[in-house]
N, CA, C and O atoms as a GROMACS GRO file, in nm:
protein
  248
    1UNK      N    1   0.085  -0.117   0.000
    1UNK     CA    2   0.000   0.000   0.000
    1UNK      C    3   0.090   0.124   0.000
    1UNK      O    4   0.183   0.144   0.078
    2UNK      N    5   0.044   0.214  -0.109
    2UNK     CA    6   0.170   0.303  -0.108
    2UNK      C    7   0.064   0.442  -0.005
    2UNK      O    8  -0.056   0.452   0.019
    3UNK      N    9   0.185   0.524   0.033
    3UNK     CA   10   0.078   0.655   0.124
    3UNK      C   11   0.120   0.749   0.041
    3UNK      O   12   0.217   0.743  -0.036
    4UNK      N   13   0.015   0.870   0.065
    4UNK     CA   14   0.022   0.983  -0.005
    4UNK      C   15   0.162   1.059   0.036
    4UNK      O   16   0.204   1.090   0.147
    5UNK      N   17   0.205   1.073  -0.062
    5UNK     CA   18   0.375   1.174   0.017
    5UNK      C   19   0.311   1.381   0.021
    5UNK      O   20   0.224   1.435  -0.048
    6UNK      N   21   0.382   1.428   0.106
    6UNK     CA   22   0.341   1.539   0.144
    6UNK      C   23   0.477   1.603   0.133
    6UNK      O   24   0.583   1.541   0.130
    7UNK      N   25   0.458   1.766   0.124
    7UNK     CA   26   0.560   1.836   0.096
    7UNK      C   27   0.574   1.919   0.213
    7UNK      O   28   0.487   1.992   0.260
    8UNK      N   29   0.740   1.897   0.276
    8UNK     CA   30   0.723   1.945   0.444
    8UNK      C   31   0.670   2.122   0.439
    8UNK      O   32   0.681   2.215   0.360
    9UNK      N   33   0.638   2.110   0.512
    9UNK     CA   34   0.577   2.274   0.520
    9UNK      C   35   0.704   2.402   0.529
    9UNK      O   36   0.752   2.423   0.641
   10UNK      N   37   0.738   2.457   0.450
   10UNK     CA   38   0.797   2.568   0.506
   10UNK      C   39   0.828   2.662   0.591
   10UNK      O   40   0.742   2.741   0.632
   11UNK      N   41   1.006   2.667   0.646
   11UNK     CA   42   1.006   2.770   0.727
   11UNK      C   43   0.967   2.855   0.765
   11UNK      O   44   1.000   2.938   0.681
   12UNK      N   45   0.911   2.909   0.846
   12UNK     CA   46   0.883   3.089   0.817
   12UNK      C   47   1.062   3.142   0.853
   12UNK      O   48   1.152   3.090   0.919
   13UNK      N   49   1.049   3.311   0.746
   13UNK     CA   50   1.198   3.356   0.804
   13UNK      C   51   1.192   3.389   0.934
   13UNK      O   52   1.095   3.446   0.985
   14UNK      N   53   1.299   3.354   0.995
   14UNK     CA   54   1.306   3.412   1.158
   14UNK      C   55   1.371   3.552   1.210
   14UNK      O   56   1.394   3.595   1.323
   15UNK      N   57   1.389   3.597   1.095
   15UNK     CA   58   1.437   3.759   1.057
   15UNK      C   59   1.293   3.850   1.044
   15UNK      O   60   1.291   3.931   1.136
   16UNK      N   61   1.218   3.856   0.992
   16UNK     CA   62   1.125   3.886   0.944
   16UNK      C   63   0.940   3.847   0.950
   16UNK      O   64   0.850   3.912   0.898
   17UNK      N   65   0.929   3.698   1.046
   17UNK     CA   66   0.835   3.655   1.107
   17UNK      C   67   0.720   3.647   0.982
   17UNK      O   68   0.601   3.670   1.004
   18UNK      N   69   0.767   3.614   0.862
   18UNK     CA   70   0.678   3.614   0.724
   18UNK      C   71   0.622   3.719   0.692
   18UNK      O   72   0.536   3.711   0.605
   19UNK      N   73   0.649   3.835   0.745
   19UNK     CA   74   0.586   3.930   0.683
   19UNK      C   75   0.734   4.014   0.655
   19UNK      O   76   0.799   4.085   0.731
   20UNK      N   77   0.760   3.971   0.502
   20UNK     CA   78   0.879   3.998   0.451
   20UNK      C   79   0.878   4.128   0.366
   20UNK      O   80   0.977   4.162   0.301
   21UNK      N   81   0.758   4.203   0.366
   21UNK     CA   82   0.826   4.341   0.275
   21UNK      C   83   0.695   4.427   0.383
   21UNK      O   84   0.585   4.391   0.425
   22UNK      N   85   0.763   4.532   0.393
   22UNK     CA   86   0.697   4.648   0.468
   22UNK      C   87   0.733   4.781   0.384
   22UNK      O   88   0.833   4.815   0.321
   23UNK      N   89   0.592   4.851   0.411
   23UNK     CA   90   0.566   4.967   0.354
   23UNK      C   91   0.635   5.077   0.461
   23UNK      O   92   0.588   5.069   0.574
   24UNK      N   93   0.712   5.150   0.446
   24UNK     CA   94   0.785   5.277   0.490
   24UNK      C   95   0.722   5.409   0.446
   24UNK      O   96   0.747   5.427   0.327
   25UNK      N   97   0.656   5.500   0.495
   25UNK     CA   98   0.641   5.644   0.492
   25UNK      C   99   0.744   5.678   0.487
   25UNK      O  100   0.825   5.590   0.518
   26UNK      N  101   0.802   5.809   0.450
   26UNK     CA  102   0.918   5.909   0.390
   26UNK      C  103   0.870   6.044   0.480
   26UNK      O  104   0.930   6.151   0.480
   27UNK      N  105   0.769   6.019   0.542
   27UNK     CA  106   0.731   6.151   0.596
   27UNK      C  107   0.684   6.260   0.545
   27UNK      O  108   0.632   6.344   0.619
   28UNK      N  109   0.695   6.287   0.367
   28UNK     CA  110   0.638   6.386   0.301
   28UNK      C  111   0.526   6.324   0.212
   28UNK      O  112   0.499   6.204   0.196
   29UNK      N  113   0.464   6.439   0.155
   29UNK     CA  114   0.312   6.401   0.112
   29UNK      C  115   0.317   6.487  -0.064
   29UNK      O  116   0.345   6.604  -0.089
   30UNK      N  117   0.278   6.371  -0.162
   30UNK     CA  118   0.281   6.457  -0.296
   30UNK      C  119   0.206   6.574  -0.312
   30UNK      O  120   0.180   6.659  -0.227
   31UNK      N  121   0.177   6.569  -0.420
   31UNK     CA  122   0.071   6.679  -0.423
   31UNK      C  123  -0.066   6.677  -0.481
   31UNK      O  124  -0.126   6.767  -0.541
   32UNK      N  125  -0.116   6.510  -0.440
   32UNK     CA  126  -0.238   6.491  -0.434
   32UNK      C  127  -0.306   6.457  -0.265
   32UNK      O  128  -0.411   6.409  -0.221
   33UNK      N  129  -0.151   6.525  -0.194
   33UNK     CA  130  -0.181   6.475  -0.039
   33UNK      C  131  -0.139   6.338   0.013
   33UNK      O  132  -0.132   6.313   0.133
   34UNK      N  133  -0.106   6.236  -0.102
   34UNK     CA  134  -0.086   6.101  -0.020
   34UNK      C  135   0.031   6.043   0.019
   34UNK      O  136   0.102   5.985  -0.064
   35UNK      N  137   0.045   6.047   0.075
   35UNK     CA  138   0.206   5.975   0.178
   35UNK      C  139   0.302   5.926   0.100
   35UNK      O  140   0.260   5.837   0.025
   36UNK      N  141   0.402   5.949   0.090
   36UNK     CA  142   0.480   5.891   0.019
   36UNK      C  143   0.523   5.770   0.030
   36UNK      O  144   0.632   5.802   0.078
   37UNK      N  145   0.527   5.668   0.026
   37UNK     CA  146   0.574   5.563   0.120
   37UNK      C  147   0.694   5.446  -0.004
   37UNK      O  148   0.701   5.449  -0.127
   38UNK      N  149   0.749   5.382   0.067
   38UNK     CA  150   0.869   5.325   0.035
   38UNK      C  151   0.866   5.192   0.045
   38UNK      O  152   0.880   5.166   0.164
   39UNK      N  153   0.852   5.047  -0.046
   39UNK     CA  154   0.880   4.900   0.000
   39UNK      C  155   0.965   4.852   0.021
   39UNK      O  156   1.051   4.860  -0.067
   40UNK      N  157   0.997   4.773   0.142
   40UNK     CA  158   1.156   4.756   0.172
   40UNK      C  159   1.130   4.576   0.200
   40UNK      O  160   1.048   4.525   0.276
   41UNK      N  161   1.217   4.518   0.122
   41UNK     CA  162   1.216   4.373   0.144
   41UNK      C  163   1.340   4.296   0.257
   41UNK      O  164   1.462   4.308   0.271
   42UNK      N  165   1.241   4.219   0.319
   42UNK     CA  166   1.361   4.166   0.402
   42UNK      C  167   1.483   4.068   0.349
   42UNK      O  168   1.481   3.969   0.277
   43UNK      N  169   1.576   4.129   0.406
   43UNK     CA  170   1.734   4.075   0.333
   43UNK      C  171   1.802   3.943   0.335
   43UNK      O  172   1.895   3.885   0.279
   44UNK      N  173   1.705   3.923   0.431
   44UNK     CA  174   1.751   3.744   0.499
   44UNK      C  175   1.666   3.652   0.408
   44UNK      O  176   1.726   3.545   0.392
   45UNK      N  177   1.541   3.657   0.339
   45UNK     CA  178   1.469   3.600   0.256
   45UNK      C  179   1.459   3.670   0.133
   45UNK      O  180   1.411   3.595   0.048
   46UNK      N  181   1.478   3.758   0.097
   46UNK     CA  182   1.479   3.842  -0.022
   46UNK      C  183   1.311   3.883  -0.056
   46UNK      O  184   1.275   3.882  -0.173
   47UNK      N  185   1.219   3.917   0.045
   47UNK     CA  186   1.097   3.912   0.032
   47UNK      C  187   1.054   3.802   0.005
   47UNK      O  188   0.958   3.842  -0.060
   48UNK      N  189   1.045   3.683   0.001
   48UNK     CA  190   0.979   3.561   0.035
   48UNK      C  191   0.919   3.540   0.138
   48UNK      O  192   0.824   3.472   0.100
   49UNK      N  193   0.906   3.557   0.292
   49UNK     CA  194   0.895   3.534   0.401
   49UNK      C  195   0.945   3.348   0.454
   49UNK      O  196   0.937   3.332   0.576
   50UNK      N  197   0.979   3.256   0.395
   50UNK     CA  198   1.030   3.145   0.386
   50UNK      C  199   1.134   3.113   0.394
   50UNK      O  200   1.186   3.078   0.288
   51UNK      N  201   1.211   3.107   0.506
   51UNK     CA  202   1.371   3.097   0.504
   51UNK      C  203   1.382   2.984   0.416
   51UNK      O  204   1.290   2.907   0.392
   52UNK      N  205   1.538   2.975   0.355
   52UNK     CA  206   1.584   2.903   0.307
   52UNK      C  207   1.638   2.811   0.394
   52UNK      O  208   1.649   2.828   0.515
   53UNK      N  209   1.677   2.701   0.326
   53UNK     CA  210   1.654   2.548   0.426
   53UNK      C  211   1.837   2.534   0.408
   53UNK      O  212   1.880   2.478   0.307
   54UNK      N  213   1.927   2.586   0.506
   54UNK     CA  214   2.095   2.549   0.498
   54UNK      C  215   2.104   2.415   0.524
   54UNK      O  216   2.043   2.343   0.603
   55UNK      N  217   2.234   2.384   0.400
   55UNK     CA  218   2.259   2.265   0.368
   55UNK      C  219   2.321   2.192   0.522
   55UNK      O  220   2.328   2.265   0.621
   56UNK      N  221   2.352   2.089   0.528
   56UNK     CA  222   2.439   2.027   0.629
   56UNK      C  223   2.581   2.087   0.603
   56UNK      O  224   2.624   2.132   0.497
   57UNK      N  225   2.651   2.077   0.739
   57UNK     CA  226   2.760   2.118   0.720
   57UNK      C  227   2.855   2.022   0.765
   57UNK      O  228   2.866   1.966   0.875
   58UNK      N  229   2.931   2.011   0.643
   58UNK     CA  230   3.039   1.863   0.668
   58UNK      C  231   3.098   1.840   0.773
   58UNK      O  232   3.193   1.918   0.780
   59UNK      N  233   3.094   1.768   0.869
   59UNK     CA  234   3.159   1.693   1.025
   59UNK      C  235   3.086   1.774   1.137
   59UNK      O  236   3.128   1.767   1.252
   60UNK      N  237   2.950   1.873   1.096
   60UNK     CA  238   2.871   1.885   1.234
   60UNK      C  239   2.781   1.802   1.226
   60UNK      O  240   2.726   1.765   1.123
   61UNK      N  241   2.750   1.754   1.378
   61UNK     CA  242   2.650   1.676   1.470
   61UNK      C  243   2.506   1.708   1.423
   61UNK      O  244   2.456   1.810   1.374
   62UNK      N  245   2.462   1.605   1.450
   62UNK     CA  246   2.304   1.617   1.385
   62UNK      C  247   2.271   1.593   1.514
   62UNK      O  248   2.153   1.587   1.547
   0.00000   0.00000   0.00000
């Protein structure tokens, strides 16, 4: 009997807590009045929110 195989669930980043790009205000306002604001992606996932999974490292302990 074969079982259904499943795909392990993904990290969340632990830099960034999955919420990997945030909107930044600039503090000034155009000139239709609306905020200027800025997207900044987190650097540890590159905006993914999903850390990447590091390989083993040759002769450390599991």
């Amino acid at each position: 009997m074969t079982h259904p195989t499943t795909t392990p669930t993904p990290r969340i980043c632990p830099n960034c807590d999955g919420f990997a790009t945030a909107a930044i205000t600039t503090g000034g306002r155009d000139r239709h009045g609306h905020l200027r604001t800025i997207t900044v992606d987190c650097r540890a996932c590159n905006g993914t929110g999903i850390a990447r999974r590091s390989p083993a490292r040759e002769g450390a302990r599991a």
